[in-house]
C-alpha positions as CSV (number, residue, x, y, z in Angstrom):
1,X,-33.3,-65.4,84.8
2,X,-31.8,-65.1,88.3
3,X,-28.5,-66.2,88.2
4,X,-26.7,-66.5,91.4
5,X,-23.0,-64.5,91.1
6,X,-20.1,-67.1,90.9
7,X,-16.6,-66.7,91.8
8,X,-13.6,-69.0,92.2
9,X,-13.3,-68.9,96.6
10,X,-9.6,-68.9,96.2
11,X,-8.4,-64.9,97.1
12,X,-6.0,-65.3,94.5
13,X,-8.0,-66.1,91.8
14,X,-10.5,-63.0,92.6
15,X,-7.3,-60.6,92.5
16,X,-6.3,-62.3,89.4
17,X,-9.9,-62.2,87.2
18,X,-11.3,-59.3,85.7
19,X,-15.0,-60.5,85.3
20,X,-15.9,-58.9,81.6
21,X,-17.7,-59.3,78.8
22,X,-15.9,-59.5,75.3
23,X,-17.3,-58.4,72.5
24,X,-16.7,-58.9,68.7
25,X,-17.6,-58.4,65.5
26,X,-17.2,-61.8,63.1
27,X,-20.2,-63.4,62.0
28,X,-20.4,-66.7,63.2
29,X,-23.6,-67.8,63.4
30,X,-23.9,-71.4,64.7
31,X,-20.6,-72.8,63.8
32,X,-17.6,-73.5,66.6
33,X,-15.6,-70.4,67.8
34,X,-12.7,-72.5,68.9
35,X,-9.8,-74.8,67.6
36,X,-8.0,-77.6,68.9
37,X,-4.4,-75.4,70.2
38,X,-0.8,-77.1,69.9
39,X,0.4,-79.5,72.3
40,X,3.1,-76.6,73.3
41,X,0.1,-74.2,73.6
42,X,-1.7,-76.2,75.9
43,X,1.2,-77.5,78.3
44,X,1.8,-73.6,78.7
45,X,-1.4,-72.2,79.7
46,X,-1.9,-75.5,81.4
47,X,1.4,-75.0,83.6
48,X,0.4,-71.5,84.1
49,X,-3.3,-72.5,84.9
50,X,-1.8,-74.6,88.0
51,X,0.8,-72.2,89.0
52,X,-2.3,-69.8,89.6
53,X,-5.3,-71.4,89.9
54,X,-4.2,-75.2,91.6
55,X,-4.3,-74.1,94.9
56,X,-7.9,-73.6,94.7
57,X,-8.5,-76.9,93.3
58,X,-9.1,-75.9,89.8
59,X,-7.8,-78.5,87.1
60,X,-7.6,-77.9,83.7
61,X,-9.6,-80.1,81.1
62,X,-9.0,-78.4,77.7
63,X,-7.3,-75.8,76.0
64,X,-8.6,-74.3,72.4
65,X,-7.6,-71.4,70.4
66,X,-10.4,-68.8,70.2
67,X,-11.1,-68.1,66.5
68,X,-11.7,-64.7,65.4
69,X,-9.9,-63.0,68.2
70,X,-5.9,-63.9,67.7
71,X,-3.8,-65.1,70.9
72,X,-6.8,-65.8,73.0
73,X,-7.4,-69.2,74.2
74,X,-10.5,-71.1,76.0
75,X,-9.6,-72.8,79.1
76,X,-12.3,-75.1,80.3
77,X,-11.5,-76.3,84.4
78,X,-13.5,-78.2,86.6
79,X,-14.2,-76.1,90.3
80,X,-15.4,-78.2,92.9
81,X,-17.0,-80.7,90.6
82,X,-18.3,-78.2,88.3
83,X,-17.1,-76.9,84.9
84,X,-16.4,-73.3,84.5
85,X,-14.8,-71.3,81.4
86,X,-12.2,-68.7,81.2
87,X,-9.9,-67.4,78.9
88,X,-5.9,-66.7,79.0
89,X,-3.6,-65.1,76.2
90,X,-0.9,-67.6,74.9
91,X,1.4,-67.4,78.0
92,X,-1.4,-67.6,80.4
93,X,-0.2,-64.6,82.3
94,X,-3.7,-62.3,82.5
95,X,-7.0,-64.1,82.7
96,X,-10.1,-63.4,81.5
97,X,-13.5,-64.3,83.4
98,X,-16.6,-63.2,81.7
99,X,-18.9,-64.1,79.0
100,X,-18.2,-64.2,75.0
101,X,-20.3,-62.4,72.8
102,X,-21.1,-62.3,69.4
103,X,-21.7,-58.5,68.9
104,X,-24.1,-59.4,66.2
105,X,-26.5,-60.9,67.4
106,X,-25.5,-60.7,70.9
107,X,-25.4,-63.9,71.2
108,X,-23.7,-65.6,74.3
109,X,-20.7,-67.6,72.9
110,X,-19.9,-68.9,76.8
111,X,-22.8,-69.8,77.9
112,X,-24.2,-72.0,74.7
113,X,-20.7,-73.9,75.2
114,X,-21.2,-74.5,78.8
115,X,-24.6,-76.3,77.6
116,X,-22.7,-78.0,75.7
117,X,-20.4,-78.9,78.0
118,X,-23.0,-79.9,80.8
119,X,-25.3,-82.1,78.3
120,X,-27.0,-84.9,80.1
121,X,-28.5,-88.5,79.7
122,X,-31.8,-87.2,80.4
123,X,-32.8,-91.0,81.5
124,X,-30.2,-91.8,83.4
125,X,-28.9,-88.6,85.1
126,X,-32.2,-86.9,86.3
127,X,-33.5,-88.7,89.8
128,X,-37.3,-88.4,88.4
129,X,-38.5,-89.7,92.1
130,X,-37.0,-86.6,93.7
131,X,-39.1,-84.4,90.7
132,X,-42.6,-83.0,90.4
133,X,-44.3,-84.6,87.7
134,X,-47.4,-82.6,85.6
135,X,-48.5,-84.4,82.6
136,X,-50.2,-81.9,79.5
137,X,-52.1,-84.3,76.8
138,X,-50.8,-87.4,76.3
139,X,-47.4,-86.3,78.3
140,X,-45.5,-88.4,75.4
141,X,-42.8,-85.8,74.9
142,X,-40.5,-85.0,78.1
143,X,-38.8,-82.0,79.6
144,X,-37.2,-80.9,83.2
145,X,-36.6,-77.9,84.7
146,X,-34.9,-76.2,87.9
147,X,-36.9,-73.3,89.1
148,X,-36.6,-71.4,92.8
149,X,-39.9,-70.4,94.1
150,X,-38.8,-66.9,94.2
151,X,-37.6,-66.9,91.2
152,X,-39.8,-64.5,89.3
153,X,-38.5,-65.6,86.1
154,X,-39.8,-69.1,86.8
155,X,-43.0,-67.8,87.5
156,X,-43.4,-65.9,84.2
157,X,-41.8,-69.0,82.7
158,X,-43.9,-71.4,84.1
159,X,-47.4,-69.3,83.4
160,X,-46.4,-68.1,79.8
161,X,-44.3,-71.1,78.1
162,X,-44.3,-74.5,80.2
163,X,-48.2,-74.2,81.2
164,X,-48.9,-74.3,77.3
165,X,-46.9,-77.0,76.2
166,X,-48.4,-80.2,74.5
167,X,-48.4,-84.1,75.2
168,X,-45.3,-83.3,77.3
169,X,-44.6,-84.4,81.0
170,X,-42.7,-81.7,83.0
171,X,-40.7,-82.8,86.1
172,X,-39.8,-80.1,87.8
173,X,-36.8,-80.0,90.8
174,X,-37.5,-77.7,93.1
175,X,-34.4,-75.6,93.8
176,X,-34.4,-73.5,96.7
177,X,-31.5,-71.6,96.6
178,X,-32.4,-67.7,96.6
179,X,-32.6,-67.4,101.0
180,X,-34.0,-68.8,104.0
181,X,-38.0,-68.3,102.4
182,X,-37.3,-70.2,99.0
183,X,-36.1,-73.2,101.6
184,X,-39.5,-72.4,104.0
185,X,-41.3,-72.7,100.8
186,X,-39.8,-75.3,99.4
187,X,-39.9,-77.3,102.4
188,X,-43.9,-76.8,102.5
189,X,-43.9,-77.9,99.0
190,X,-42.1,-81.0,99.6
191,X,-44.0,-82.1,102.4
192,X,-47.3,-81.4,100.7
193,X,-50.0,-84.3,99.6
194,X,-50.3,-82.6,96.2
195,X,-47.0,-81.8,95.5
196,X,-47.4,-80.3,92.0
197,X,-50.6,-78.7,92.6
198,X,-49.3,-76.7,95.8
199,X,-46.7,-75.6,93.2
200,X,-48.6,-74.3,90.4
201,X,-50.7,-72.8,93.2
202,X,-47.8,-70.7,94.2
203,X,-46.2,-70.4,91.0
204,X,-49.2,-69.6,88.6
205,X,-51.6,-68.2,91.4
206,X,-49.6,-66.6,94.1
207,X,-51.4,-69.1,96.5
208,X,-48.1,-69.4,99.5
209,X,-47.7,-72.6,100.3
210,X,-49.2,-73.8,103.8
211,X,-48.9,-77.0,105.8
212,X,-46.3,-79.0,107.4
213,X,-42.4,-78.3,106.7
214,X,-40.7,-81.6,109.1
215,X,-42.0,-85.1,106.8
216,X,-37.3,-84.6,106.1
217,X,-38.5,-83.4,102.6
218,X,-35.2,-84.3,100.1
219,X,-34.6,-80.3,100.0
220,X,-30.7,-81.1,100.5
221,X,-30.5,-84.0,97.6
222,X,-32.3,-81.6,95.5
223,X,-29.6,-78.6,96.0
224,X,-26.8,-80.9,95.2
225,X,-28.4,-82.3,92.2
226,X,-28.7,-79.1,90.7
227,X,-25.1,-78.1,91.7
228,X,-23.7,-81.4,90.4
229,X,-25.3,-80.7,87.2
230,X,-23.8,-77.2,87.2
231,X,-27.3,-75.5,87.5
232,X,-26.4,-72.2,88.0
233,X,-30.0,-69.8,87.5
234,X,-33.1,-70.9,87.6
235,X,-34.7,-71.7,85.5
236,X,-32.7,-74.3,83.6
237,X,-34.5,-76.4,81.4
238,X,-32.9,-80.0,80.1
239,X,-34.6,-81.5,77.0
240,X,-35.2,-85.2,76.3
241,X,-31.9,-85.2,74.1
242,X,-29.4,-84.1,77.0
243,X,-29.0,-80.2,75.9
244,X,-30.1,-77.5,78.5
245,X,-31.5,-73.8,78.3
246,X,-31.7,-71.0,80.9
247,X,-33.7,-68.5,81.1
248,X,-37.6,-68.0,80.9
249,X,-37.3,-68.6,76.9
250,X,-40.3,-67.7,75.3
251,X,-43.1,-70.2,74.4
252,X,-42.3,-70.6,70.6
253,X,-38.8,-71.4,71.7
254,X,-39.6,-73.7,74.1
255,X,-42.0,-76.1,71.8
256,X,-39.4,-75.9,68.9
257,X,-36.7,-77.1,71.4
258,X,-39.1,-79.4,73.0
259,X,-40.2,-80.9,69.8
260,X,-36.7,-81.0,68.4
261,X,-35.2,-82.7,71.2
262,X,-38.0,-85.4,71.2
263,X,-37.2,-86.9,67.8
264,X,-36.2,-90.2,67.3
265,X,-32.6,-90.5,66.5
């Protein structure tokens, strides 16, 4: 997955935020890794979250105790309209930016609540208009995905795992945001009679696109979708129930998610 490095613009939060990677060693499996914290608790680390952080527009959303690692606390803010984690100790005084691991089964702690956290309304959120459509079988079952078309994860994604999947439509949002060729690309794409086919030419085939880049192709709604929905790498995947994955996950995973998130509730 190509995940595009992310830091807070503020100078002071970059001097304050070690980016890191914690690691420990409860089991946890599945189940929450953090509490609700005391109202005391979280006026404190929210006081010192603005002393630091407000500034740079950050605002604090919730505070949570960390289980299995004592005095650390999850601070989930909203950044320029996206959500972001951290994590403080109880006073707030020394920040942590970086991802939580279960050392285990290296499992990543942060990232599964970020998903979480950036669920969707799959019909009401995603601008299907602005997407490519490609319907396998009887394209019953539904699924979306951001992907860059230099993403070489995408391609490997797409060819392996989405190109096999059954009585599912795929829309996929182009999301040109790895340099000036993605957009050239993109923009080709976009402008294109066959959309989806001059896609899965490039993606699946290495066919570069060709034609026309100025029809005012949506390239710029398309970018801030993805950033409004905190889309990050590419590719991200959102299923029919609202829940996301990134990564190229492999085909089983993908058809057990798929499936899974298509059930009637």
């Amino acid at each position: 997955m190509i995940r595009p490095s992310f830091a807070f613009s503020s100078s002071t939060f970059s001097r304050s935020v070690a980016a890191v990677a914690l690691v420990f060693s409860a089991w946890v499996g599945n189940t929450a890794i953090a509490s609700p914290a005391s109202k005391a608790q979280v006026d404190r680390i929210t006081a010192a979250m603005n002393e630091s952080l407000g500034a740079s527009g950050v605002k604090v959303l919730s505070v949570e105790k960390v289980d299995y690692i004592d005095g650390l606390f999850e601070v989930v803010v909203n950044h320029s309209g996206s959500k972001k984690i951290l994590y403080t100790n109880a006073s707030g005084s020394h920040m942590i930016l970086g991802d939580l691991m279960e050392s285990k089964s290296m499992a990543n702690l942060t990232e599964a609540k970020m998903d979480k956290l950036n669920a969707i309304n799959f019909e009401k959120d995603l601008p299907i208009g602005l997407a490519l459509k490609s319907v396998y079988g009887t394209g019953a079952r539904k699924i979306a995905v951001f992907e860059d078309p230099n993403c070489g994860y995408c391609k490997r994604f797409r060819k392996e795992a989405l190109s096999k999947l059954q009585d599912t439509t795929v829309y996929t949002f182009v999301f040109p945001v790895l340099g000036k060729d993605s957009l050239d690309k993109a923009q080709k794409i976009m402008c294109a009679d066959n959309k989806a086919k001059m896609w899965d030419d490039w993606m699946m085939n290495d066919q570069p696109p060709s034609g026309k880049t100025d029809c005012n192709p949506p390239i710029n709604d398309l970018v801030a979708l993805g950033r409004s929905m905190g889309v990050s790498g590419t590719p991200t995947i959102f299923f029919q129930d609202g829940t996301r994955a990134s990564g190229a996950i492999p085909a089983s995973e993908l058809n057990r998610r798929v499936a899974l998130a298509s059930r009637p509730k």
